[in-house]
C-alpha positions as protocol buffer text, in pm:
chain_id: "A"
residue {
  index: 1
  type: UNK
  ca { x: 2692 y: -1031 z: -1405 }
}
residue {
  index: 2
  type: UNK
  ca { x: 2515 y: -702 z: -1315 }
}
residue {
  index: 3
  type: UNK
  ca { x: 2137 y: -696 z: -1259 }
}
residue {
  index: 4
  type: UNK
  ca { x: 1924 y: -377 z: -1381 }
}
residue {
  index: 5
  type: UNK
  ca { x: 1878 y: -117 z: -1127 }
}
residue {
  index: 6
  type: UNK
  ca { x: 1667 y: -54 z: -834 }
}
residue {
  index: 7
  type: UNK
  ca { x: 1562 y: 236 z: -636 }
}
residue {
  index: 8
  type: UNK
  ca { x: 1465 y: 335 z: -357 }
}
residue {
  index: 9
  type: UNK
  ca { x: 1140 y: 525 z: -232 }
}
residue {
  index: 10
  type: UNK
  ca { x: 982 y: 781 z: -15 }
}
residue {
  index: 11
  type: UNK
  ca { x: 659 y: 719 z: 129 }
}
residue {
  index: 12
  type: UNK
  ca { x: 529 y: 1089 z: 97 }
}
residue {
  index: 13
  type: UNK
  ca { x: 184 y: 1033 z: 332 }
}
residue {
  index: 14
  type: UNK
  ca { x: 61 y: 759 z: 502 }
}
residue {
  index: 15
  type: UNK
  ca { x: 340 y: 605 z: 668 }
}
residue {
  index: 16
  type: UNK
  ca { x: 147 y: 405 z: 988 }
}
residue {
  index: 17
  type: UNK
  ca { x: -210 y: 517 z: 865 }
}
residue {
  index: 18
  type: UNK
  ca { x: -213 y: 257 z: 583 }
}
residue {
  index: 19
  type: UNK
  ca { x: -236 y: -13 z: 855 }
}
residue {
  index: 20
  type: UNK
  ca { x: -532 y: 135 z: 910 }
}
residue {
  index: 21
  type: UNK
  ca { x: -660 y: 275 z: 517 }
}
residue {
  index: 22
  type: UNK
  ca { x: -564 y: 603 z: 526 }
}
residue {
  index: 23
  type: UNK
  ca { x: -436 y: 711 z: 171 }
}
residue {
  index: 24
  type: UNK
  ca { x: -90 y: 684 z: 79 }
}
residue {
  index: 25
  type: UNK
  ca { x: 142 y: 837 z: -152 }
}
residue {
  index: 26
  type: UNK
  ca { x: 461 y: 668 z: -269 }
}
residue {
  index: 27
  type: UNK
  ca { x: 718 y: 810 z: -489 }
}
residue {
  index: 28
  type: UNK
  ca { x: 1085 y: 633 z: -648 }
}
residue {
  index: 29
  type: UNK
  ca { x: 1382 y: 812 z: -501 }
}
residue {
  index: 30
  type: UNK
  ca { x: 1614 y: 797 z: -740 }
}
residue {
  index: 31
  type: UNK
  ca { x: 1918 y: 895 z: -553 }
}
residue {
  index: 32
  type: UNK
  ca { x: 1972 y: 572 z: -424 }
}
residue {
  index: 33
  type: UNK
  ca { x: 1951 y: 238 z: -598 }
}
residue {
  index: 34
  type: UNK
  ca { x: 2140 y: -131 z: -613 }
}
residue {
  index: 35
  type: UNK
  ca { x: 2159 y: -409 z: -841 }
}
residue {
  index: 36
  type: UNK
  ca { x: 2231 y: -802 z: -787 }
}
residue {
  index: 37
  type: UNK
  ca { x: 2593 y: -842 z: -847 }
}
residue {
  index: 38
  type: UNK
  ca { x: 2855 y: -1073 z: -853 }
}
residue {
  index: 39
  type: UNK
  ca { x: 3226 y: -1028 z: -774 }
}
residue {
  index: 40
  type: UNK
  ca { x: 3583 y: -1202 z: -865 }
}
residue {
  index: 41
  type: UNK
  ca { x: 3688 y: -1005 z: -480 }
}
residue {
  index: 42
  type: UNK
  ca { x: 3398 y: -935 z: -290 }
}
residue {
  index: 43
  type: UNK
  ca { x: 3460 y: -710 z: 12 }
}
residue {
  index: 44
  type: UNK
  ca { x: 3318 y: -728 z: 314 }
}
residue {
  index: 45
  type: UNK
  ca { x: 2988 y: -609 z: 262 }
}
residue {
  index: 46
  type: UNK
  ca { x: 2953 y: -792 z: -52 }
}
residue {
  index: 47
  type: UNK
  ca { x: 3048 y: -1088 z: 161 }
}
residue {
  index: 48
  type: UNK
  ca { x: 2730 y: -1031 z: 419 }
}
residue {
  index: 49
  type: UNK
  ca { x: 2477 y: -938 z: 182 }
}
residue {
  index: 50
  type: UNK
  ca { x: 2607 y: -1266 z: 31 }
}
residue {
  index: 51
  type: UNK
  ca { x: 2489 y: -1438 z: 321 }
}
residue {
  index: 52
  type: UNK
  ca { x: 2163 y: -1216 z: 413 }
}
residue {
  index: 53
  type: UNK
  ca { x: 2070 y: -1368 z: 48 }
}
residue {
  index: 54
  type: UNK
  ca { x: 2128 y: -1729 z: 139 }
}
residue {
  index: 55
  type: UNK
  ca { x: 1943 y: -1704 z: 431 }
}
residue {
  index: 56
  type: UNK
  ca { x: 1672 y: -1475 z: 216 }
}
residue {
  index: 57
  type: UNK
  ca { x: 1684 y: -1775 z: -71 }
}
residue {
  index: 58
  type: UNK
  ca { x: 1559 y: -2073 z: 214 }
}
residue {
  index: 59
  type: UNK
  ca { x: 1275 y: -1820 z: 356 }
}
residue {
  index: 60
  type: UNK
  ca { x: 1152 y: -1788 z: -17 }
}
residue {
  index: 61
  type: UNK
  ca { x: 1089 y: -2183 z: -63 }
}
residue {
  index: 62
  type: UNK
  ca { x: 861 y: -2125 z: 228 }
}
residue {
  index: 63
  type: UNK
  ca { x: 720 y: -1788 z: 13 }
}
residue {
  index: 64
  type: UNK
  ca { x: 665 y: -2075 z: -278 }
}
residue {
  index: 65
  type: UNK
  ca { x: 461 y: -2322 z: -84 }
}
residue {
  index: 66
  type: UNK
  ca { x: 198 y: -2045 z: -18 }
}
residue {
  index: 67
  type: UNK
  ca { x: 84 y: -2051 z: -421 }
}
residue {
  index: 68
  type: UNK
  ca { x: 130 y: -1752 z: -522 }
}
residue {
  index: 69
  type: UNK
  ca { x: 438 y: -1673 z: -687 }
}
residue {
  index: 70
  type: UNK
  ca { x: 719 y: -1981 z: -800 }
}
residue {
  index: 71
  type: UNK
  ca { x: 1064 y: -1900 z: -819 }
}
residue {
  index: 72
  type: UNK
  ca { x: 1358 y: -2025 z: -1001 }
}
residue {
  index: 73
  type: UNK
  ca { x: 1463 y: -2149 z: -677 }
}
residue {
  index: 74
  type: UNK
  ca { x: 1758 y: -2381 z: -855 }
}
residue {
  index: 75
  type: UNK
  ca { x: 1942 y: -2126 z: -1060 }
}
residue {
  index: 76
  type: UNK
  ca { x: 1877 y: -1835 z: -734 }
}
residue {
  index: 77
  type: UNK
  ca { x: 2067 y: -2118 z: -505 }
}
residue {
  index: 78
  type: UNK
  ca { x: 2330 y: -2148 z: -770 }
}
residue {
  index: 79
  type: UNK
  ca { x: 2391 y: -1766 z: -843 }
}
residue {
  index: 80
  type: UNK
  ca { x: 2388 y: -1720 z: -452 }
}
residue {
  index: 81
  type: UNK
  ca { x: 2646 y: -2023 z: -426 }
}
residue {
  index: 82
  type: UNK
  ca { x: 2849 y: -1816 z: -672 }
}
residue {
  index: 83
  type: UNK
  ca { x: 2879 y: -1542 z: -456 }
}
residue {
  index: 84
  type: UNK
  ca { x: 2593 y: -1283 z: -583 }
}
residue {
  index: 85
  type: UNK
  ca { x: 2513 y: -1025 z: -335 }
}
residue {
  index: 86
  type: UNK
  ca { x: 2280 y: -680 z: -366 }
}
residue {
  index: 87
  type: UNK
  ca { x: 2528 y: -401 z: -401 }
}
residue {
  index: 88
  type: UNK
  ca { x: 2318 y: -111 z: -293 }
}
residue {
  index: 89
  type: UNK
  ca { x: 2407 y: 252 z: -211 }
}
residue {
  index: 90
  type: UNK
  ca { x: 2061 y: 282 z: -37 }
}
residue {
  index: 91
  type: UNK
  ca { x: 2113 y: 327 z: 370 }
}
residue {
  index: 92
  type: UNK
  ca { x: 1985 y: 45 z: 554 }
}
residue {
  index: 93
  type: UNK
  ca { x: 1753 y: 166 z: 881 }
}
residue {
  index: 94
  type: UNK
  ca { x: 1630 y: 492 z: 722 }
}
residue {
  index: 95
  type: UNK
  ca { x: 1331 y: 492 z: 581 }
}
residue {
  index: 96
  type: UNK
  ca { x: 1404 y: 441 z: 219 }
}
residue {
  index: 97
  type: UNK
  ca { x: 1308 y: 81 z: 90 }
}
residue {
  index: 98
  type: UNK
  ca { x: 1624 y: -77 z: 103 }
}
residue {
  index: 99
  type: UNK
  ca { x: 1465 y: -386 z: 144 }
}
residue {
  index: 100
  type: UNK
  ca { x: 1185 y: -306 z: -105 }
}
residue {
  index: 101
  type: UNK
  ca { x: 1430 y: -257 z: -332 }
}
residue {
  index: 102
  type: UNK
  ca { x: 1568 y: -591 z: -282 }
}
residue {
  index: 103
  type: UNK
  ca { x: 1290 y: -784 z: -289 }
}
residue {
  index: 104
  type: UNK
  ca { x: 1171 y: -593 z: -637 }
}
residue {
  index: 105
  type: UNK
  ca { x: 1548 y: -751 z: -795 }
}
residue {
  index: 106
  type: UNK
  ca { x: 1494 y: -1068 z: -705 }
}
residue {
  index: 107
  type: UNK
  ca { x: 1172 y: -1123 z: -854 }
}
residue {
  index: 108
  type: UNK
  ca { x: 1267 y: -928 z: -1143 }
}
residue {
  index: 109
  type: UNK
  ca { x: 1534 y: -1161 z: -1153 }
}
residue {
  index: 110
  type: UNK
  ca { x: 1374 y: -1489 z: -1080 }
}
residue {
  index: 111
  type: UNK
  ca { x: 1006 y: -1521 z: -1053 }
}
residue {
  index: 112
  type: UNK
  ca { x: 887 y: -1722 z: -1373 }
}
residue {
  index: 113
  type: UNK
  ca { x: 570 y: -1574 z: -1417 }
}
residue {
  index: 114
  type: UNK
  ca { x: 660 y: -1241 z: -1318 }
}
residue {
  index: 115
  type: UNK
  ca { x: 398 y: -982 z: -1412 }
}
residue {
  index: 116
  type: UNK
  ca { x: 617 y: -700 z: -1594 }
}
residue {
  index: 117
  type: UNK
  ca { x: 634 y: -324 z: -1552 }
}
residue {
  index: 118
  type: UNK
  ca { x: 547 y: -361 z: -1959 }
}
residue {
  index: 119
  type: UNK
  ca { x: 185 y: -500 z: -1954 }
}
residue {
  index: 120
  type: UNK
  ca { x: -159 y: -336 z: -1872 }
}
residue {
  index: 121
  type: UNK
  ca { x: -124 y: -285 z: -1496 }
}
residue {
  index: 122
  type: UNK
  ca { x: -466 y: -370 z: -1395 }
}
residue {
  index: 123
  type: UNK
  ca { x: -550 y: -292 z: -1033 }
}
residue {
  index: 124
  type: UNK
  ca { x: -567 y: -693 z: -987 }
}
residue {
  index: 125
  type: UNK
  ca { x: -234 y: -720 z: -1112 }
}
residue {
  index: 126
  type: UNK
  ca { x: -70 y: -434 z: -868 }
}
residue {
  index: 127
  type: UNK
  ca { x: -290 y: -609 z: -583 }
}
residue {
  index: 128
  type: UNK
  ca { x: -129 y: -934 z: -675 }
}
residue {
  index: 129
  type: UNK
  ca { x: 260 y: -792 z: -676 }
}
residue {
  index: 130
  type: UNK
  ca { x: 182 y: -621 z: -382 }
}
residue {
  index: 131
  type: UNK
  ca { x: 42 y: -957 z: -211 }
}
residue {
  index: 132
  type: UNK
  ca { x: 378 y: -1087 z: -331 }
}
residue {
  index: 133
  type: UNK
  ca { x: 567 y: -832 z: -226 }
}
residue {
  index: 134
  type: UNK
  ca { x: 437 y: -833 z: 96 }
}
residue {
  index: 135
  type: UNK
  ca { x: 519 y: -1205 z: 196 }
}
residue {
  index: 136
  type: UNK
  ca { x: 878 y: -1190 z: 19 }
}
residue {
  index: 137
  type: UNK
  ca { x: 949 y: -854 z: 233 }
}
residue {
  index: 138
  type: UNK
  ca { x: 853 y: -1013 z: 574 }
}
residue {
  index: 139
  type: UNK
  ca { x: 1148 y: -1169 z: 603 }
}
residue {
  index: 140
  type: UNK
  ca { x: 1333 y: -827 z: 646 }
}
residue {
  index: 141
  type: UNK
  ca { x: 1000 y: -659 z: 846 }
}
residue {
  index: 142
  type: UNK
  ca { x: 830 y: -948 z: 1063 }
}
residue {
  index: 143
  type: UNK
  ca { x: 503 y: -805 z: 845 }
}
residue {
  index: 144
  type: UNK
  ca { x: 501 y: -576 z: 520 }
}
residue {
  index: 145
  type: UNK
  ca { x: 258 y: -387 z: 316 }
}
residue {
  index: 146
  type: UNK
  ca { x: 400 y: -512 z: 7 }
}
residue {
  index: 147
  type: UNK
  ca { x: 432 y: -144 z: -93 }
}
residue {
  index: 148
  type: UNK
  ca { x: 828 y: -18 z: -120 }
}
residue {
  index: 149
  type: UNK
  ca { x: 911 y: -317 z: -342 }
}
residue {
  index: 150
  type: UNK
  ca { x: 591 y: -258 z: -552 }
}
residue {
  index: 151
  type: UNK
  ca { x: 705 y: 156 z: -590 }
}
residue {
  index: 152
  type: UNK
  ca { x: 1092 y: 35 z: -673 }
}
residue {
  index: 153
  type: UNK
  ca { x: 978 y: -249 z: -920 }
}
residue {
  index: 154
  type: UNK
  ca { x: 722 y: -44 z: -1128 }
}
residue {
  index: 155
  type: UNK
  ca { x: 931 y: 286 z: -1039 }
}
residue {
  index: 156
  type: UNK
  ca { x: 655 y: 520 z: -1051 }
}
residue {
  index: 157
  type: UNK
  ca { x: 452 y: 710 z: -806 }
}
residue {
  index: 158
  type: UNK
  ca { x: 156 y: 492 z: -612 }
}
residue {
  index: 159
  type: UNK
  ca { x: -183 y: 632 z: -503 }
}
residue {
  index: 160
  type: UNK
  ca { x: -290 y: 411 z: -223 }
}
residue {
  index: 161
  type: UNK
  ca { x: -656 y: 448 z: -197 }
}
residue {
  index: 162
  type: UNK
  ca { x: -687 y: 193 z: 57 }
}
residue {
  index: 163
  type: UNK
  ca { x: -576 y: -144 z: 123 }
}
residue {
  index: 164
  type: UNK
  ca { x: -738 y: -314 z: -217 }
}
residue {
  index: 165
  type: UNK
  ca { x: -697 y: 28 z: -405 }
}
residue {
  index: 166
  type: UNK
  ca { x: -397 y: 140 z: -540 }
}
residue {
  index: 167
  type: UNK
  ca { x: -290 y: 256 z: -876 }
}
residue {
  index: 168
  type: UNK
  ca { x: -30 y: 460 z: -1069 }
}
residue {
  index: 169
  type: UNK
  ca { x: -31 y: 814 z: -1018 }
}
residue {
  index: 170
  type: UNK
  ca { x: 25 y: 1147 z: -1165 }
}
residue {
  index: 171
  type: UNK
  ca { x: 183 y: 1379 z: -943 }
}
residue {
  index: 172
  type: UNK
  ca { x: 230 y: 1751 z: -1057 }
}
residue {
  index: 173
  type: UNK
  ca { x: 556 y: 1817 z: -1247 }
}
residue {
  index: 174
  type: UNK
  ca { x: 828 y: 2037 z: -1036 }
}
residue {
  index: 175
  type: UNK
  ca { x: 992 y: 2260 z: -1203 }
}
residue {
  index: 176
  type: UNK
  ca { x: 1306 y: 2405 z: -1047 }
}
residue {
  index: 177
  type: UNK
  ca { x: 1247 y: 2772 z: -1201 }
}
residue {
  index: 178
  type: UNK
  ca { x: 1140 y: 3026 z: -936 }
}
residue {
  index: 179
  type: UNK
  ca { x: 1038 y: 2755 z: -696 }
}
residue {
  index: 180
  type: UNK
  ca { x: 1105 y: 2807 z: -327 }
}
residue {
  index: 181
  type: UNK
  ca { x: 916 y: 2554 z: -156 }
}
residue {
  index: 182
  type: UNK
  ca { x: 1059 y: 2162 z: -76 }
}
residue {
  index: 183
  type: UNK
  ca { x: 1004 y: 1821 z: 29 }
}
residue {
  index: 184
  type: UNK
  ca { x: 1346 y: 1723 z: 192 }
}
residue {
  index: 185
  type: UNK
  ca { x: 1495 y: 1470 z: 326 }
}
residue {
  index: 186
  type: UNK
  ca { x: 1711 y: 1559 z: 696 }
}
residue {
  index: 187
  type: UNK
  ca { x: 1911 y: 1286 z: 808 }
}
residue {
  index: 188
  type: UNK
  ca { x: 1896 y: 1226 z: 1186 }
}
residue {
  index: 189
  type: UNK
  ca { x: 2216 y: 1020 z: 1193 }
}
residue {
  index: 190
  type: UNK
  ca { x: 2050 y: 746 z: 1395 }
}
residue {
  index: 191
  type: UNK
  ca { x: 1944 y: 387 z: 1222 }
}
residue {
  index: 192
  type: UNK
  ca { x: 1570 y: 304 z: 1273 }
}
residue {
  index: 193
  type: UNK
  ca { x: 1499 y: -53 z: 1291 }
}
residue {
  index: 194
  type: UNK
  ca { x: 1129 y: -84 z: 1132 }
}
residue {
  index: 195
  type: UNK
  ca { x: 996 y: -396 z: 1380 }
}
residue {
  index: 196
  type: UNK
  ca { x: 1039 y: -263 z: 1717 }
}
residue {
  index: 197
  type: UNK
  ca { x: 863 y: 70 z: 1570 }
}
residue {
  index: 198
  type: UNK
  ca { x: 544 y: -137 z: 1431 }
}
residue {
  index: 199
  type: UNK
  ca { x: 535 y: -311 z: 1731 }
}
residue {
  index: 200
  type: UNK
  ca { x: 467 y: 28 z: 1962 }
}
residue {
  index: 201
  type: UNK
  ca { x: 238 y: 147 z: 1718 }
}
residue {
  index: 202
  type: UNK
  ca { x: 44 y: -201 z: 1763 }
}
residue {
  index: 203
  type: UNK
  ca { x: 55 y: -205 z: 2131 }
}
residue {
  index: 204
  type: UNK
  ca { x: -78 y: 170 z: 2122 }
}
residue {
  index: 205
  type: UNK
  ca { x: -317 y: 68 z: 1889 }
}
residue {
  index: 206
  type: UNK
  ca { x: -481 y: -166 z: 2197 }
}
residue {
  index: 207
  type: UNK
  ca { x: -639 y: 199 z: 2354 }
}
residue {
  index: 208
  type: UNK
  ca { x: -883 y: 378 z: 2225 }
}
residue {
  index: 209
  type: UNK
  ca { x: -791 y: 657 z: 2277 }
}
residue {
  index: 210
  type: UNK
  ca { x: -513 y: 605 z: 2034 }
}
residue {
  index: 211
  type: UNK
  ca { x: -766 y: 447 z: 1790 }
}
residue {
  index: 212
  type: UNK
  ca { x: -946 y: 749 z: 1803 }
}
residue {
  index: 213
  type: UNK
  ca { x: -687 y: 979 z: 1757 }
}
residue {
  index: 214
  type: UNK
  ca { x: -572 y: 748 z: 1486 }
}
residue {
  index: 215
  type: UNK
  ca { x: -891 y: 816 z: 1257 }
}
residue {
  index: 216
  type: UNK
  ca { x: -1050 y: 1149 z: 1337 }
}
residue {
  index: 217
  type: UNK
  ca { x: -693 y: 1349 z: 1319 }
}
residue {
  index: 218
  type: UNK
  ca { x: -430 y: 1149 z: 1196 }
}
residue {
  index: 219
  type: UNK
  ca { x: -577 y: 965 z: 893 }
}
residue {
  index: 220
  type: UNK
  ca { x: -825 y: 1315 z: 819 }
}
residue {
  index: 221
  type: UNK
  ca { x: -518 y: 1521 z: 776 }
}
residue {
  index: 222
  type: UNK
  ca { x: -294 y: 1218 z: 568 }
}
residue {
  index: 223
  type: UNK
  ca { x: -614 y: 1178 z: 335 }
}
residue {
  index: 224
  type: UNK
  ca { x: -648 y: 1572 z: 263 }
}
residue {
  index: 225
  type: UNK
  ca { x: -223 y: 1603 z: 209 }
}
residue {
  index: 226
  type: UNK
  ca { x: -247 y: 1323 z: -29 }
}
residue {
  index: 227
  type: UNK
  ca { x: -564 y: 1503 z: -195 }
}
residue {
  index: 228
  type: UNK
  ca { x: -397 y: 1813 z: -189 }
}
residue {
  index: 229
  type: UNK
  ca { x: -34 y: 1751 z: -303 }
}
residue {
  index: 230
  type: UNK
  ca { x: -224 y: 1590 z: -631 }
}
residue {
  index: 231
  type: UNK
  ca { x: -436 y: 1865 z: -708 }
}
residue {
  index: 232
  type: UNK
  ca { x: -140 y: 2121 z: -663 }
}
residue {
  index: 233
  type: UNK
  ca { x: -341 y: 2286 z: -375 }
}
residue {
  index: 234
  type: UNK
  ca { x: 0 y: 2454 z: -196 }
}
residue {
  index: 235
  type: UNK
  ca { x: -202 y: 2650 z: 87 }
}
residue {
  index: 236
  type: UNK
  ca { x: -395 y: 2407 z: 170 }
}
residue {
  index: 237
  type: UNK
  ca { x: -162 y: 2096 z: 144 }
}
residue {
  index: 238
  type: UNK
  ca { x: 71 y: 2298 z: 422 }
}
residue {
  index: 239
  type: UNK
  ca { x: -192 y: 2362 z: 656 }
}
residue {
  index: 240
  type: UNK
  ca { x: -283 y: 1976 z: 655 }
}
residue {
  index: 241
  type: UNK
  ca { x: 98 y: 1918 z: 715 }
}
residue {
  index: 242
  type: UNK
  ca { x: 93 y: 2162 z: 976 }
}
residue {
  index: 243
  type: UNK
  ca { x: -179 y: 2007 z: 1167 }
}
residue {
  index: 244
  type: UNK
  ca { x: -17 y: 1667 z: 1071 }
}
residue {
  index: 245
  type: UNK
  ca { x: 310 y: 1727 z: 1199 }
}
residue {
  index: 246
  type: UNK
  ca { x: 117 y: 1837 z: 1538 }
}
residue {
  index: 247
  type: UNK
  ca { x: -45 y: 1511 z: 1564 }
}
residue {
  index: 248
  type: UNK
  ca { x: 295 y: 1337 z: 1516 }
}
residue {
  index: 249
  type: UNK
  ca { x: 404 y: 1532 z: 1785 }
}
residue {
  index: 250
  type: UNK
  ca { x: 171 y: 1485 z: 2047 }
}
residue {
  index: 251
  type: UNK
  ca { x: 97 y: 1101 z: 1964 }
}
residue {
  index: 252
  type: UNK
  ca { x: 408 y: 975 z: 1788 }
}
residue {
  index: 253
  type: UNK
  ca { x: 680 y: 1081 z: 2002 }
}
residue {
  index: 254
  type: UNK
  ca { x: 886 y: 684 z: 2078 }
}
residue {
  index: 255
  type: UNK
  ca { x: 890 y: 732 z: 1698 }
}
residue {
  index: 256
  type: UNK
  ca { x: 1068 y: 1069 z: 1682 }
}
residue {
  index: 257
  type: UNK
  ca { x: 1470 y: 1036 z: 1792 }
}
residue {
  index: 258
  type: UNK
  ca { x: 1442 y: 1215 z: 2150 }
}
residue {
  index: 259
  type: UNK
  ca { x: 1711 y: 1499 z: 2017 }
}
residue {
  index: 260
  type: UNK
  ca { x: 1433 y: 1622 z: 1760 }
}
residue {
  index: 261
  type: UNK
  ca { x: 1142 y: 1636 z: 1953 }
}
residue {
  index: 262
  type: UNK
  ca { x: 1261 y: 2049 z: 2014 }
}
residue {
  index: 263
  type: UNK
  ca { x: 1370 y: 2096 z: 1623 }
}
residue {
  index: 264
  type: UNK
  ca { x: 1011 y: 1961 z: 1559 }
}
residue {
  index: 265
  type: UNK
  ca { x: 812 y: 2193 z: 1800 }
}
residue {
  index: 266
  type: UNK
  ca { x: 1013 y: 2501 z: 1640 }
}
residue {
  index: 267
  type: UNK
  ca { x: 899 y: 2425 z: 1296 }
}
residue {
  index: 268
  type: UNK
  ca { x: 531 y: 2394 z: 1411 }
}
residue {
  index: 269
  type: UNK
  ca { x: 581 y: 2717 z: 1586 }
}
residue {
  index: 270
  type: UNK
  ca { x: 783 y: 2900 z: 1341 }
}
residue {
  index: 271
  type: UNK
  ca { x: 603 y: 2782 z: 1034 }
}
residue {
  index: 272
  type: UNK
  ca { x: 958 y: 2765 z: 852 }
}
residue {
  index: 273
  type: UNK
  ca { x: 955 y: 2420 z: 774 }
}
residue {
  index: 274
  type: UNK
  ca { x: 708 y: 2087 z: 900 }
}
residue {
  index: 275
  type: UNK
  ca { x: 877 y: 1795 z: 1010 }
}
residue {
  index: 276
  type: UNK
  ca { x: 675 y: 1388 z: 940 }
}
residue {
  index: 277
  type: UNK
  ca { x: 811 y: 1088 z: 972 }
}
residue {
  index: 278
  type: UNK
  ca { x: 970 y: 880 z: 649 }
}
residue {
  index: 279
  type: UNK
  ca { x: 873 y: 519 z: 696 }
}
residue {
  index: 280
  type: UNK
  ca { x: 864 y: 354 z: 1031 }
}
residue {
  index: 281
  type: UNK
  ca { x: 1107 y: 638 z: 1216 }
}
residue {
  index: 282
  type: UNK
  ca { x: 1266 y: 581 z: 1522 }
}
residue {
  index: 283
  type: UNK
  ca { x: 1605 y: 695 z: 1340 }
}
residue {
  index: 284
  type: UNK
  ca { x: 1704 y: 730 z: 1005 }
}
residue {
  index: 285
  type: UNK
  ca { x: 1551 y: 999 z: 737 }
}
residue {
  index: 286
  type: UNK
  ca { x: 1276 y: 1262 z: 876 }
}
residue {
  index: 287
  type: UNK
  ca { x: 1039 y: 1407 z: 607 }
}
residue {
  index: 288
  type: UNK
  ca { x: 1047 y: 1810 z: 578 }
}
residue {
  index: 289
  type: UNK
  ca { x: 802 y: 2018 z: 387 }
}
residue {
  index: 290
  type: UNK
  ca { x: 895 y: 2390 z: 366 }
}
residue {
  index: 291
  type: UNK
  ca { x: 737 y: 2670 z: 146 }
}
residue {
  index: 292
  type: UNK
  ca { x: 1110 y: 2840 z: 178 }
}
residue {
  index: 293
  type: UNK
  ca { x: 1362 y: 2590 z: 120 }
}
residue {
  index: 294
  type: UNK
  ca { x: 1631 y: 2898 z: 185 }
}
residue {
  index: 295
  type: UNK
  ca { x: 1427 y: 2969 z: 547 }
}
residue {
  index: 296
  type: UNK
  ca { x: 1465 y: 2599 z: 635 }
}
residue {
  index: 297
  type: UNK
  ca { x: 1841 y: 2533 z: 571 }
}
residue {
  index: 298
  type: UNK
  ca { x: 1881 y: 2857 z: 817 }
}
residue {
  index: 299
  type: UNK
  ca { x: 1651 y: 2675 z: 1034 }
}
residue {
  index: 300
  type: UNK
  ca { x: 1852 y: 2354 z: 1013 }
}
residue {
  index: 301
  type: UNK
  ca { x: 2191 y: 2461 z: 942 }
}
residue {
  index: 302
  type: UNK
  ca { x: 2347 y: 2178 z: 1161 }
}
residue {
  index: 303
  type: UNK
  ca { x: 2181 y: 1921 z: 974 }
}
residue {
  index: 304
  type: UNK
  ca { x: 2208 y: 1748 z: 615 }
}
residue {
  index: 305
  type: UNK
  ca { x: 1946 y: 1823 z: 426 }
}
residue {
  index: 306
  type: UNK
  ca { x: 1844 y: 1663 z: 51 }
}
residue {
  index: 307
  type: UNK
  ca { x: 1612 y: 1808 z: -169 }
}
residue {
  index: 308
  type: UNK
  ca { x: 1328 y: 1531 z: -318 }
}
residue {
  index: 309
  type: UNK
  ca { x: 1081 y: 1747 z: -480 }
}
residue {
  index: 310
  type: UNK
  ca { x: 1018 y: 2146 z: -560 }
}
residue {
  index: 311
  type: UNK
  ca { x: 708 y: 2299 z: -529 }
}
């Protein structure tokens, strides 16, 4: 048995601001993926996804009693009896929808009224799988959006307008001809752990200071990227990253591995490249936007860098 693929995602803008309805823009990633498996000789990680799934399997009976979604609880405890386990080349703890991607296979897999990636997608359908999503994924997160299994089921990008507004969206093509700028991925070589993140920016959100800070500069300069990155608008979309980047800086820091905060400042200061977070931070990927990809890997020579998108 081999499920259909999954992959993972990059949450271009609006990672924290969605809490509070910024905009958001989601795209598939498809250099990672996984796929429900089961096999004759599992090894070891086979053996303790096996057992994340068991334990995932009893939390979705609970998922069930809410009314929402039913499962085909019987044949999900067989197949997990049998040894089925996700076998996923997407890092756990770095930003990337692991989980999402998860959660998208086994409903795929074993919801029986599944809404499919085939029919219209009305925006009450995409507000429904995101509900779903949501619940099923807050066994991995304490509390999810709904939002990485939504972009790794449907695989396309998502415009999030606001909490009850998303929809599919077109994002300018890249072409790789004569194209210098980059979104990139640089791997900090630390694994985040999403909860204790969300529960900082919660505690922070108790000032108001923070609140403040929260809508009048960080969720301004999110909204105009995500306005800006659709429309094609270069110049402009950098200086909003710019500024954004800033604000991440002065406000964000528990979120930004300690060993970065300098590699951060420089790119603010040098205007080679403009570091965000990618998800939740605290490890894991951090999000780089550069007009010069060749200026940035100079920049950033000691670090692994993966191209996601050209400009």
């Amino acid at each position: 048995m081999k499920g259909p693929l999954f992959y993972s995602k990059i949450l271009l803008f609006g990672e924290y601001g969605i809490i509070k309805d910024s905009k958001g823009l989601s795209i598939p990633y498809n250099f990672f993926k996984g796929a429900l498996k089961v096999s004759d000789n599992p090894d070891e990680q086979a053996i303790e996804s096996n057992k994340s799934l068991a334990d995932f399997t009893n939390y979705l009976e609970n998922v069930q009693d809410e009314k929402i979604v039913e499962f085909d609880l019987k044949r999900l405890k067989n197949d997990v009896a049998s040894g089925m386990y996700f076998d996923s080349s997407i890092p756990q703890g770095y930003g990337v929808g692991s989980s999402g991607a998860l959660v998208a296979a086994i409903y795929d897999k074993y919801a029986t009224d599944k809404i499919t990636v085939l029919e219209n997608l009305t925006r009450d359908k995409l507000l429904r799988l995101k509900e779903i999503f949501g619940l099923m994924e807050s066994f991995f997160h304490g509390s999810s959006s709904g939002l990485d299994p939504l972009n790794s089921y449907l695989s396309l990008p998502i415009l999030i307008n606001s909490k009850d507004n998303i929809e599919p969206a077109g994002i300018p093509s890249q072409s790789v001809d004569h194209k210098k700028g980059a979104v990139f991925l640089l791997d900090s070589g630390i694994v985040g752990e999403t909860a204790p993140m969300v529960s900082i920016f919660m505690e922070s959100m108790k000032q108001e200071g923070f609140r403040s800070m929260l809508k009048n500069q960080f969720v301004k300069h999110t909204d105009a990227c995500v306005d800006d990155f659709l429309k094609g608008d270069i110049k402009s979309l950098f200086s909003n990253i710019k500024q954004l980047s800033n604000v991440v800086l002065d406000n964000f820091k528990p979120m930004i591995p300690k060993q970065f905060h300098a590699l951060w400042k420089n790119g603010i200061e040098t205007n080679d490249y403009y570091l965000k977070l990618c998800g939740s931070g605290g490890g894991g990927y951090i999000l780089g936007f550069t007009q010069d990809f060749n200026k940035a890997q100079t920049a950033l020579k000691d670090y692994k860098l993966e191209v996601v998108y050209n400009f």
